[in-house]
C-alpha positions in Angstrom: 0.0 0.0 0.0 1.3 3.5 -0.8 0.8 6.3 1.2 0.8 9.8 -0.1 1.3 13.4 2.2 -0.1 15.8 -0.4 -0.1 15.6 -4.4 -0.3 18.3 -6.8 -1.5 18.1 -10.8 -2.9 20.6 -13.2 -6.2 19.9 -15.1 -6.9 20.4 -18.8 -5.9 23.8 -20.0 -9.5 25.9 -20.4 -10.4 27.6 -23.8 -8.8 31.0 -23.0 -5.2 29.4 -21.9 -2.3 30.3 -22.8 -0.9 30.0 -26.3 -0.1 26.1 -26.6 3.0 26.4 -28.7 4.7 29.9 -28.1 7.4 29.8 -30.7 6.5 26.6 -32.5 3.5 25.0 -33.9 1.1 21.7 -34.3 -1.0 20.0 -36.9 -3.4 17.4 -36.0 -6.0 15.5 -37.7 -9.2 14.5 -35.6 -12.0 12.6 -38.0 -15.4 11.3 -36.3 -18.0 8.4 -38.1 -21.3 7.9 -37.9 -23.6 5.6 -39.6 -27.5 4.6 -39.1 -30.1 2.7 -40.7 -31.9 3.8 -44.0 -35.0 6.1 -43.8 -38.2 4.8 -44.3 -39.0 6.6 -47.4 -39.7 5.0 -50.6 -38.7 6.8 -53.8 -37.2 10.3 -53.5 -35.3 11.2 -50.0 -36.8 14.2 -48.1 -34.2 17.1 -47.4 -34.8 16.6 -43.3 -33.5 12.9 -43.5 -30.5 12.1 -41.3 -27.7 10.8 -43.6 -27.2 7.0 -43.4 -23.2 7.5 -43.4 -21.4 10.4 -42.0 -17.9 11.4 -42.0 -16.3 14.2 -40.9 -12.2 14.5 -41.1 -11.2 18.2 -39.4 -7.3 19.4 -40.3 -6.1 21.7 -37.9 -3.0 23.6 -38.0 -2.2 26.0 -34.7 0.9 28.5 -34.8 2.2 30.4 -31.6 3.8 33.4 -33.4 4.3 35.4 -30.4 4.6 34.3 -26.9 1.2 36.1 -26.3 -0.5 35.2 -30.0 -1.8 31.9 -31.4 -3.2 31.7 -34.6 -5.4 28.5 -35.6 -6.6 27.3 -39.0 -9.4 24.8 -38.7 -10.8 22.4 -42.3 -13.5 20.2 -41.9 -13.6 17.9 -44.8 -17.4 16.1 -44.7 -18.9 13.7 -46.3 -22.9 12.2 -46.2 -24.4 9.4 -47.8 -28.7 9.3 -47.9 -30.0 6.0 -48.7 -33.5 4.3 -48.5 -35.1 1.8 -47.3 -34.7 -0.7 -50.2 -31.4 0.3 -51.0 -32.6 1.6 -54.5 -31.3 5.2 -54.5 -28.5 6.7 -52.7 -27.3 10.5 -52.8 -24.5 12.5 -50.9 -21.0 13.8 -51.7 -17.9 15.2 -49.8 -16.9 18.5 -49.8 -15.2 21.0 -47.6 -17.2 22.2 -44.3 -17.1 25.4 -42.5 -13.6 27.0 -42.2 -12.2 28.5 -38.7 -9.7 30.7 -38.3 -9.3 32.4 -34.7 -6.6 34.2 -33.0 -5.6 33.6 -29.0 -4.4 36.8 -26.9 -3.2 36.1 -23.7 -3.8 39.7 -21.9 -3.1 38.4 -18.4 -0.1 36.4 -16.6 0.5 36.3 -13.1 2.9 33.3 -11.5 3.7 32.5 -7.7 4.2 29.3 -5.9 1.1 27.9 -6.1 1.2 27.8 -9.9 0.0 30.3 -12.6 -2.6 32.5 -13.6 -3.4 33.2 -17.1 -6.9 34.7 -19.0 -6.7 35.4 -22.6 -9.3 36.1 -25.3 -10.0 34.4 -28.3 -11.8 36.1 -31.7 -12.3 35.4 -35.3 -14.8 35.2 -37.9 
């Protein structure tokens, strides 16, 4: 059995952190999957079905410029499939979805013993 005095750790950096990569960068792929059964529609597919086969593969590229700046380029690449019931007809595509691009400003840093304080703001549009 181990016994412990005290222990210290730091949780998941919020949204307004602090730049993650002052001076360097990171690009990172994420994707996410999602199938379901066929709607019950015979014939033509209505425009509020869900699509039978979704995929969605985000690229996203963050720079720390300046020790207060990051700079972050988000692209979505999506694709949907629509299908019936009886497998007869079967629409959907893949294109590119809704770009992000949004700047980090850390405004705030204050460091002592017990750790560090930061608030920054992010924008874009």
């Amino acid at each position: 059995m181990i016994f412990a005095e005290f222990g210290m750790a730091q949780g998941p950096a919020p949204e307004t952190a602090p730049p993650l990569f002052p001076g360097g960068a990171l690009l990172s792929y994420g994707s996410s999957f999602t199938s379901s059964n066929p709607t019950a529609v015979q014939g033509e597919i209505p425009l509020t079905a869900r699509p039978t086969f979704s995929y969605q593969g985000d690229f996203t590229f963050t720079w720390g410029f300046y020790p207060n700046f990051d700079l972050t380029l988000t692209v979505p690449i999506v694709t949907n499939h629509f299908r019936t019931a009886g497998d007869t007809h079967t629409v959907g595509g893949t294109n590119l979805g809704d770009t992000m691009l949004l700047a980090k400003y850390r405004f705030y840093r204050r460091d002592s013993s017990r750790g560090t304080t930061q608030a920054s703001v992010t924008f874009g549009p």
